[in-house]
DSSP file (Angstrom, degrees, kcal/mol; ACC not computed):
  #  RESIDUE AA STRUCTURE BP1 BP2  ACC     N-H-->O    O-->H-N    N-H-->O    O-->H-N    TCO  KAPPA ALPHA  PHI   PSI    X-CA   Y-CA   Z-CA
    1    1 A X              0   0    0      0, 0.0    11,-2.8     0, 0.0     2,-0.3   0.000 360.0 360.0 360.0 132.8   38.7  -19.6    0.3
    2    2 A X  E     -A   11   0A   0      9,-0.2     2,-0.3     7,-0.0     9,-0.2  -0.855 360.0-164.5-120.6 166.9   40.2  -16.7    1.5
    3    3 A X  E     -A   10   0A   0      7,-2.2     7,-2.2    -2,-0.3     2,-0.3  -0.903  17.9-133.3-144.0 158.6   40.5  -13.0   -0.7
    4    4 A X  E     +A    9   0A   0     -2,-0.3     2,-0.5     5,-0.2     5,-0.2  -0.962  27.6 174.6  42.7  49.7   42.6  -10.2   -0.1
    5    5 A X  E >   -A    8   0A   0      3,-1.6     3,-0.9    -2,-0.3    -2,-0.1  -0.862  69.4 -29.0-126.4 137.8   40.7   -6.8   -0.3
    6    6 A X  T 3  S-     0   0    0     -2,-0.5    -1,-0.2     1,-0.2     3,-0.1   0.771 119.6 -56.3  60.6  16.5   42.5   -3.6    0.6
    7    7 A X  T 3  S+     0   0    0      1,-0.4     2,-0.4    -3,-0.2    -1,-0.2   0.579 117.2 106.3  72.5   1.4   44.7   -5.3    2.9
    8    8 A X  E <   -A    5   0A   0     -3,-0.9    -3,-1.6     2,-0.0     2,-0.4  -0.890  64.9-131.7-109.1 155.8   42.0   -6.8    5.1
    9    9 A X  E     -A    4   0A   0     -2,-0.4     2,-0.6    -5,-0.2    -5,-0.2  -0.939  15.5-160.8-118.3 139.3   41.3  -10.7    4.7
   10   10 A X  E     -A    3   0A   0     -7,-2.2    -7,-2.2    -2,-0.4     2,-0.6  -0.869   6.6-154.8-109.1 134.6   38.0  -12.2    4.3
   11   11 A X  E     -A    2   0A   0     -2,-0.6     2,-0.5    -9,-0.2    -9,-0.2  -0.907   9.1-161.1-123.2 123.2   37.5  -15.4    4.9
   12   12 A X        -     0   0    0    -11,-2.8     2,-0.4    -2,-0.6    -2,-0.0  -0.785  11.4-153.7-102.9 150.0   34.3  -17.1    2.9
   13   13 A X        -     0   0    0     -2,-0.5     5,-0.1     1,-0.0    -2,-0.0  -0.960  17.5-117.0-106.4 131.1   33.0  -20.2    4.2
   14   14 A X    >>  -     0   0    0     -2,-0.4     3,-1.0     1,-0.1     4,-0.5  -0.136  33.4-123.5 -35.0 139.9   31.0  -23.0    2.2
   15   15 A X  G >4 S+     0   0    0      1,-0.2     3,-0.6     2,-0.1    -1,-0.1   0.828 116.0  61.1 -86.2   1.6   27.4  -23.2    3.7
   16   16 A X  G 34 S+     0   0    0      1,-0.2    -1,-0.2     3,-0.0    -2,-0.1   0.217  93.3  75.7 -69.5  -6.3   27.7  -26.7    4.4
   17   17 A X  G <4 S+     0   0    0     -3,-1.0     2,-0.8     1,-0.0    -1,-0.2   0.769  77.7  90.0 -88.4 -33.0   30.9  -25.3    6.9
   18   18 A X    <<  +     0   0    0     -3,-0.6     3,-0.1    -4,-0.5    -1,-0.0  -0.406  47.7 168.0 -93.6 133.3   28.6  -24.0    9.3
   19   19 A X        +     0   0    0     -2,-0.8     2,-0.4     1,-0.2    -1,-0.2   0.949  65.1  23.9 -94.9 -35.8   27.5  -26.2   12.0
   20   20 A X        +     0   0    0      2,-0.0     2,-0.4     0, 0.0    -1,-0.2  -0.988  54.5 172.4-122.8 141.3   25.7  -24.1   14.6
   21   21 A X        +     0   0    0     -2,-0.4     2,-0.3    -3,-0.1    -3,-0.0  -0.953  12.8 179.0-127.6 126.7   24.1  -20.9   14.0
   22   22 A X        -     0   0    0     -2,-0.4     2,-0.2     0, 0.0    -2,-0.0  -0.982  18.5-135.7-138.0 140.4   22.2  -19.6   16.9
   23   23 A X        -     0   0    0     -2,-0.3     2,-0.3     1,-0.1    -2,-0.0  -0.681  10.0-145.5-100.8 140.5   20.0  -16.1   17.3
   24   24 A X        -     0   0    0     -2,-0.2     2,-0.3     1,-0.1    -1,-0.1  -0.493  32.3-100.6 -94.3 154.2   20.2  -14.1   20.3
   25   25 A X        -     0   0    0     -2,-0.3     2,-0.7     1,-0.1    -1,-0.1  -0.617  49.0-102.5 -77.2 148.4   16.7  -12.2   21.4
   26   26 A X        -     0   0    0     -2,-0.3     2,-1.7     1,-0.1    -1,-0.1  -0.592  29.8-122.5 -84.4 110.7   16.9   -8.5   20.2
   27   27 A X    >>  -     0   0    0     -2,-0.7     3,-2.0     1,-0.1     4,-1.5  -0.463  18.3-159.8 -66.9  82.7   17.8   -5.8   23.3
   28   28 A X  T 34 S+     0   0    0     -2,-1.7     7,-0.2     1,-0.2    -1,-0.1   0.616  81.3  52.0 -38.1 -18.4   15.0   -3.8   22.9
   29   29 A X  T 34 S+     0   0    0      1,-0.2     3,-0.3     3,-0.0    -1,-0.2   0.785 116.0  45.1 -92.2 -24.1   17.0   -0.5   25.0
   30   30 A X  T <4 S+     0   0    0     -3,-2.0     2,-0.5     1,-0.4    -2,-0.2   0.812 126.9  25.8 -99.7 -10.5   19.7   -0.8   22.8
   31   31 A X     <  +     0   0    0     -4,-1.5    -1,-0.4     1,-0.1     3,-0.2  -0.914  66.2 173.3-141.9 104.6   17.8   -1.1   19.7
   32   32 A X  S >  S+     0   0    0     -2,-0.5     3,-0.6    -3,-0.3    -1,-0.1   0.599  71.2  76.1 -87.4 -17.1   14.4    0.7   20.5
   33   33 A X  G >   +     0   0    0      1,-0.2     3,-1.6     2,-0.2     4,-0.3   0.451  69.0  77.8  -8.5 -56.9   13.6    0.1   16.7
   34   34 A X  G >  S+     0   0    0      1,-0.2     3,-2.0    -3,-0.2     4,-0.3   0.916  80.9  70.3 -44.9 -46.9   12.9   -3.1   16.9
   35   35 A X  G <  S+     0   0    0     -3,-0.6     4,-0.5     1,-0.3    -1,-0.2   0.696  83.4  64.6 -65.4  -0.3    9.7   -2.2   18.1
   36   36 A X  G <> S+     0   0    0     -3,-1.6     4,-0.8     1,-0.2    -1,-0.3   0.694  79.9  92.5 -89.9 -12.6    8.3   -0.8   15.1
   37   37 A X  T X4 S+     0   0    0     -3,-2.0     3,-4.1    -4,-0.3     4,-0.3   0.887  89.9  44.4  -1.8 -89.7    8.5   -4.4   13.4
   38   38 A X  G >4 S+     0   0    0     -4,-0.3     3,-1.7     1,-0.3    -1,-0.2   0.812 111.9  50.3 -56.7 -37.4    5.2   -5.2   14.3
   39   39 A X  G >4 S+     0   0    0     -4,-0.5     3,-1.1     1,-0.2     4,-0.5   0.697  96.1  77.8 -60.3 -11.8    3.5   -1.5   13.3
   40   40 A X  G << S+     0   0    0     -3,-4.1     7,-0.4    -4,-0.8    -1,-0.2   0.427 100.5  30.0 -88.4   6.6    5.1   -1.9   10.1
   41   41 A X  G <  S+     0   0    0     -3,-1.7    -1,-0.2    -4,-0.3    -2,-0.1   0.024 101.1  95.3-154.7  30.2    2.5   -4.5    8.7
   42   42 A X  S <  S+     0   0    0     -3,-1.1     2,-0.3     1,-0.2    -2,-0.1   0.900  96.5  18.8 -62.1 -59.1   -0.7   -2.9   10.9
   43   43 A X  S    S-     0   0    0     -4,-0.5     4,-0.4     1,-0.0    -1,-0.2  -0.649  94.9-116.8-117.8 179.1   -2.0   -0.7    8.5
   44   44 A X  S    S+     0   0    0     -2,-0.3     4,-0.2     1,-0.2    45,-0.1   0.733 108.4  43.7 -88.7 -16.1   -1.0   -1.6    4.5
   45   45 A X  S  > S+     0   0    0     43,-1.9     4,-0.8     2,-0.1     5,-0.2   0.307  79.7 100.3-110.9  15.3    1.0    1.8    3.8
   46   46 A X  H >>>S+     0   0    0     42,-0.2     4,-2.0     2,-0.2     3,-1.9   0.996  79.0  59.1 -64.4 -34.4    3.0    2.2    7.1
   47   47 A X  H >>5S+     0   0    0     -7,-0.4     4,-4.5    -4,-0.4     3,-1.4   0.962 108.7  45.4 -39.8 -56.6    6.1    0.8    5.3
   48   48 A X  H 3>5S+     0   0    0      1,-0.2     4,-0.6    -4,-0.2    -1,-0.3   0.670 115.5  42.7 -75.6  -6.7    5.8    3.6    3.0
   49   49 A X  H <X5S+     0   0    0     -3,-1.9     4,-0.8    -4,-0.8    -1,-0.2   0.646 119.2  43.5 -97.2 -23.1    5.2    6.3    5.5
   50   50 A X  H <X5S+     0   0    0     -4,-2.0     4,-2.1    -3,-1.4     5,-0.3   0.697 109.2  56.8 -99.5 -24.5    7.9    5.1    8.0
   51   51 A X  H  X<S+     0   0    0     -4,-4.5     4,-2.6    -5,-0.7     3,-0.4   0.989 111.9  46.6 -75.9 -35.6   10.5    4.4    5.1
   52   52 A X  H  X S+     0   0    0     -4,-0.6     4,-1.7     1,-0.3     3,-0.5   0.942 112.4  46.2 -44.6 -75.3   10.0    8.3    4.0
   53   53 A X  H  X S+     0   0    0     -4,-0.8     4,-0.9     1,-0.3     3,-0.4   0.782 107.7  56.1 -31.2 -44.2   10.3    9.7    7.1
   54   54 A X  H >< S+     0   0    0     -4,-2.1     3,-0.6    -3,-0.4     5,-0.5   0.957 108.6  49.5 -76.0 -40.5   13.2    7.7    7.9
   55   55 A X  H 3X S+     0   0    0     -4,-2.6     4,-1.7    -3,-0.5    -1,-0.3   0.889 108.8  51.3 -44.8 -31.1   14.9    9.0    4.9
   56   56 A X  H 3X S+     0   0    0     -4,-1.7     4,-1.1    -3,-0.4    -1,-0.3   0.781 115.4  40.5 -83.6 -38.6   14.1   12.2    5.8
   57   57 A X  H X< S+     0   0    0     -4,-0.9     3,-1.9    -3,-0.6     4,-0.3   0.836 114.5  53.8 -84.8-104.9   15.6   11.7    9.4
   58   58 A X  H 3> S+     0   0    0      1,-0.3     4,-1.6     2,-0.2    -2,-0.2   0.468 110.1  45.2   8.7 -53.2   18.6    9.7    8.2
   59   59 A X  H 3X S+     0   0    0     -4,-1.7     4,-1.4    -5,-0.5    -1,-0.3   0.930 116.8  42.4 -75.1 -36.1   19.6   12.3    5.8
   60   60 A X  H X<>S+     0   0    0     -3,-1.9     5,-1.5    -4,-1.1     3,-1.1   0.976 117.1  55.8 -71.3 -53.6   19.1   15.6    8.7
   61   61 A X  H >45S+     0   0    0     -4,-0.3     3,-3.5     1,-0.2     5,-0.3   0.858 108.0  41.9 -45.9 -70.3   20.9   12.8   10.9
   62   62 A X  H 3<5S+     0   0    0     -4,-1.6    -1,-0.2     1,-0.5    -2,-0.2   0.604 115.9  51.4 -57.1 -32.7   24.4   12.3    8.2
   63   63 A X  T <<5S-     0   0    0     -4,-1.4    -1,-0.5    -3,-1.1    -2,-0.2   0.217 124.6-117.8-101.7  39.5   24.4   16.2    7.9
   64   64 A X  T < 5S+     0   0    0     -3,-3.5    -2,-0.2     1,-0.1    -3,-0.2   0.501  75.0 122.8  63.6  21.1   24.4   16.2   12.0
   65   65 A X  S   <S+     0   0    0     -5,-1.5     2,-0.2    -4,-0.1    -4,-0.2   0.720  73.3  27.0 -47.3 -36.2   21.1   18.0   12.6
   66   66 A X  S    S-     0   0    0     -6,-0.4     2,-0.2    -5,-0.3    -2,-0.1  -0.688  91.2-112.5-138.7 176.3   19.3   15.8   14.5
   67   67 A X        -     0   0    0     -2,-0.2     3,-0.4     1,-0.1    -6,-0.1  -0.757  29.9-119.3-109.7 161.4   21.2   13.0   17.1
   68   68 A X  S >> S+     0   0    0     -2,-0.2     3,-1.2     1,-0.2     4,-0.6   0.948 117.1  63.8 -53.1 -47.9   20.8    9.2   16.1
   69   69 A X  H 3> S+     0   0    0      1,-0.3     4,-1.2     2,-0.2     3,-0.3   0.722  95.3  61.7 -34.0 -45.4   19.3    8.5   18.9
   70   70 A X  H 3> S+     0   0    0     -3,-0.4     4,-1.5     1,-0.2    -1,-0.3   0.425  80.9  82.1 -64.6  -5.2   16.3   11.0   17.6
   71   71 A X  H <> S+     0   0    0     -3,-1.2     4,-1.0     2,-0.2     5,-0.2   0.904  94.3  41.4 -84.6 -35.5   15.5    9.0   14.7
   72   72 A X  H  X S+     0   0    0     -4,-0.6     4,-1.3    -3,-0.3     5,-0.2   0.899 111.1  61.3 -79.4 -44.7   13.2    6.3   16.7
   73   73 A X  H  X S+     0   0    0     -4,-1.2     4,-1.7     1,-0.2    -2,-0.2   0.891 112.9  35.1 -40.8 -47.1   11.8    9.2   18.6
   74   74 A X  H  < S+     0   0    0     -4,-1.5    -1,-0.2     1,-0.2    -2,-0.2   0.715 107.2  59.2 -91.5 -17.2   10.6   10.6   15.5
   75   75 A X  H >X S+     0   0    0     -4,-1.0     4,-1.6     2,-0.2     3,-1.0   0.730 105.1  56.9 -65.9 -41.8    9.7    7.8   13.8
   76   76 A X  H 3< S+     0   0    0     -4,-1.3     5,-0.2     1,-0.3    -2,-0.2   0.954 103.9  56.3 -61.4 -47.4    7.3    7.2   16.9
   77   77 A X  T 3< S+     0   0    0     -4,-1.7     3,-0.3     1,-0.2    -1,-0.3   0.557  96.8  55.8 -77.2   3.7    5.7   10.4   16.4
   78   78 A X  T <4 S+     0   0    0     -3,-1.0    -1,-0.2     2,-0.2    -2,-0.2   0.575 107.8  49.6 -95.4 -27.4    4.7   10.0   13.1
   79   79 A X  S  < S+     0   0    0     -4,-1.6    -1,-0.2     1,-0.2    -2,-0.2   0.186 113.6  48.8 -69.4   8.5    2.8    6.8   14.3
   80   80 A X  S    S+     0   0    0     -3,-0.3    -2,-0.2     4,-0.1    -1,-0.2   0.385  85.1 112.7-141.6 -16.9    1.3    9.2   17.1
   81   81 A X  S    S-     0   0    0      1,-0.2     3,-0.1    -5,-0.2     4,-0.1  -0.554  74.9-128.0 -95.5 147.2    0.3   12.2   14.3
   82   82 A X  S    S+     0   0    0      1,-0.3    -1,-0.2     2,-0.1     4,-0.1   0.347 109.7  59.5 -73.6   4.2   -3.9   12.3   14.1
   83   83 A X  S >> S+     0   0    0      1,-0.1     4,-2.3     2,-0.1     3,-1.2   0.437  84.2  95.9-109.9   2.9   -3.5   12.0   10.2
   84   84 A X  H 3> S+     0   0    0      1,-0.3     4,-3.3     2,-0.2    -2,-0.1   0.858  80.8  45.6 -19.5 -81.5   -1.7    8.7   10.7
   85   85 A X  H 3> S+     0   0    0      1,-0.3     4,-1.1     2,-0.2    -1,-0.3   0.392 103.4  55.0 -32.6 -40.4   -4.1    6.9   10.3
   86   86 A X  H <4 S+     0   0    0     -3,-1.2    -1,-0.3     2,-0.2    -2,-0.2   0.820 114.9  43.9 -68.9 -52.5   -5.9    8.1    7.4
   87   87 A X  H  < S+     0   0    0     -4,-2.3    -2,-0.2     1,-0.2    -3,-0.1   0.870 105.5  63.0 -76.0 -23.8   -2.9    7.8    5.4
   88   88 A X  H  < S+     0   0    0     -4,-3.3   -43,-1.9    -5,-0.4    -1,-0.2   0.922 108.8  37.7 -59.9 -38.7   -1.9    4.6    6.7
   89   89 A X  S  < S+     0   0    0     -4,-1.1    -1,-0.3   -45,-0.1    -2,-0.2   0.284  84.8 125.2 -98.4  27.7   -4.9    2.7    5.4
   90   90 A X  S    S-     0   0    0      1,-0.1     2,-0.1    11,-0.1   -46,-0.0  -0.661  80.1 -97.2 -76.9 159.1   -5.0    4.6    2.3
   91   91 A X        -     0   0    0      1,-0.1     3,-0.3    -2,-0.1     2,-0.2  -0.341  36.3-170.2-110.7 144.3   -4.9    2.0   -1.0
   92   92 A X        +     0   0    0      1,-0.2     3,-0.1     5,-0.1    -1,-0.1  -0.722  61.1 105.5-129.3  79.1   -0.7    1.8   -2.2
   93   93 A X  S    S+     0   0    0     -2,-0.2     2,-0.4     1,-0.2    -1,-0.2   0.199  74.3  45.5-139.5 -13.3   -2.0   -0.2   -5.3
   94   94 A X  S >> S-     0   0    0     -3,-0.3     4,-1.3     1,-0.0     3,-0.8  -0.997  80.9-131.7-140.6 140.6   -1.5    2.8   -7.8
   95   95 A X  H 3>>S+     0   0    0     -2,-0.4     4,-6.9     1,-0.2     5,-0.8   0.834 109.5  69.6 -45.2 -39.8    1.7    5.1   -7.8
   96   96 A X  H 345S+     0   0    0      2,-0.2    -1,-0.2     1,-0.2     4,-0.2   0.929 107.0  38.3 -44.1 -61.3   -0.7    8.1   -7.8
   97   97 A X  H <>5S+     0   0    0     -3,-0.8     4,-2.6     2,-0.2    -1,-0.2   0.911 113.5  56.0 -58.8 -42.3   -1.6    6.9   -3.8
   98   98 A X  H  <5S+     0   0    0     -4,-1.3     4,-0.4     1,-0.2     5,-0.2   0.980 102.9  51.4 -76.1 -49.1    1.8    6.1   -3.0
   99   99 A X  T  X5S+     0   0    0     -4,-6.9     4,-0.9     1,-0.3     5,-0.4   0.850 113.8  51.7 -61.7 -17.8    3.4    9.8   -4.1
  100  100 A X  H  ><S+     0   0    0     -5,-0.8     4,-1.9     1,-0.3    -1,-0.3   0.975 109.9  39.7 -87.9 -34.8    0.9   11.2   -1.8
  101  101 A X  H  < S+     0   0    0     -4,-2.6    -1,-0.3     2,-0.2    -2,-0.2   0.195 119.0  48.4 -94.3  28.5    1.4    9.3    1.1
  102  102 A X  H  4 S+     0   0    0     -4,-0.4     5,-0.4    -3,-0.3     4,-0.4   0.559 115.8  48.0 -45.5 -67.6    5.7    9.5    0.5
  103  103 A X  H >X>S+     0   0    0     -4,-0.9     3,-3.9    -5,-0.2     4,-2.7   0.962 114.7  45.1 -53.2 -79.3    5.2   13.4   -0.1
  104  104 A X  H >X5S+     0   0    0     -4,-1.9     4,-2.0    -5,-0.4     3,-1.1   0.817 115.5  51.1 -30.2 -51.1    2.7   13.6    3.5
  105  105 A X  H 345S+     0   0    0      1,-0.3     4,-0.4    -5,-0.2    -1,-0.3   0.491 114.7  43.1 -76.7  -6.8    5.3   11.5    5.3
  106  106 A X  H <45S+     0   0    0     -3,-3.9     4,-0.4    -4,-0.4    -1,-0.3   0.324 110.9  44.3-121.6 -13.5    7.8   13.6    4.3
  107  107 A X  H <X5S+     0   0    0     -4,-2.7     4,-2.5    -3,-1.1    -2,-0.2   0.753 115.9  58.8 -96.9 -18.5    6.7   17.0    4.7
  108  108 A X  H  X<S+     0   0    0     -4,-2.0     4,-0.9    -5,-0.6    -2,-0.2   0.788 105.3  44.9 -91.2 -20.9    5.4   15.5    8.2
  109  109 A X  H  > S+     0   0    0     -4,-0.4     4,-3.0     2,-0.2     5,-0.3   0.846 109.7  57.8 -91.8 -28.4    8.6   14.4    9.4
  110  110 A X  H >> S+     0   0    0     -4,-0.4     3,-1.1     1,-0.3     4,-0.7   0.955 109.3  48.8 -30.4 -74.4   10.2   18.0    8.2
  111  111 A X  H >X S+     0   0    0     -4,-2.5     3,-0.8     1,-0.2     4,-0.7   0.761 107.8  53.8 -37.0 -47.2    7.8   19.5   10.4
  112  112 A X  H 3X S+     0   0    0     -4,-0.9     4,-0.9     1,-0.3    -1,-0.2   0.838 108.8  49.1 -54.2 -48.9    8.8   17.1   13.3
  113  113 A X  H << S+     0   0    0     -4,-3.0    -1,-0.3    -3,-1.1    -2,-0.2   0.451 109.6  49.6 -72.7 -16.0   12.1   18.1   13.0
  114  114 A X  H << S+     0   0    0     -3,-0.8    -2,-0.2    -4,-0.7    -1,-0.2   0.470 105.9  52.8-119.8   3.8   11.6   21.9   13.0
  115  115 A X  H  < S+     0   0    0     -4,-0.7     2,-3.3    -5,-0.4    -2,-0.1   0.534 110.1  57.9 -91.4 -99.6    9.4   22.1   15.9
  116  116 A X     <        0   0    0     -4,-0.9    -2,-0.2     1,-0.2    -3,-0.1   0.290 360.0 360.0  16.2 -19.6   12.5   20.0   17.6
  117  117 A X              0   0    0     -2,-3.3    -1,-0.2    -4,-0.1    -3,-0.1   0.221 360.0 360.0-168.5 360.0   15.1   22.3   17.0
């Protein structure tokens, strides 16, 4: 099947069309990122401390505050800051927990970013 959007063509394939799929190992220098995979399911609220922050870097990145590049950097320090820990194994079973550790993660990457710059 092919469509027609905007003047570009997409071409969908059945999934029974594909015969070989093979995955390459992930180039850790070009995507330094990767490595936070594993921290992300250490403690039970780093998702929620690393997705704030990264909003919070993402957004200072898109208005051209900060460099992309900077976004893993900072993300790193936020694993590295001495309340880390605390917040990471705090319980993200009632909303109440979760807005506090969004709000910390969020004010902490602010901070990150204004010492930086």
């Amino acid at each position: 099947m092919i469509i027609n959007l905007n003047q570009k063509t997409l071409l969908i394939k059945k999934k029974n069309n594909i015969k070989n799929l093979q995955f390459l190992p992930v180039d850790n220098k070009r995507f330094p990122s990767i490595k936070l995979i594993p921290k992300m399911n250490q403690y039970r609220s780093t998702p929620i401390i690393l997705n704030a922050a990264n909003e919070i870097f993402v957004d200072h990145f898109l208005k051209s505050k900060i460099s992309f590049s900077s976004i893993y950097q900072y993300l790193s320090l936020v694993l590295k800051d001495r309340n880390y820990i605390n917040y990471a194994k705090m319980r993200s079973d009632k909303l109440k927990n979760i807005q506090i550790i969004d709000q910390w993660s969020r004010k902490l990457a602010l901070d990150i970013i204004n010492k930086k710059n």
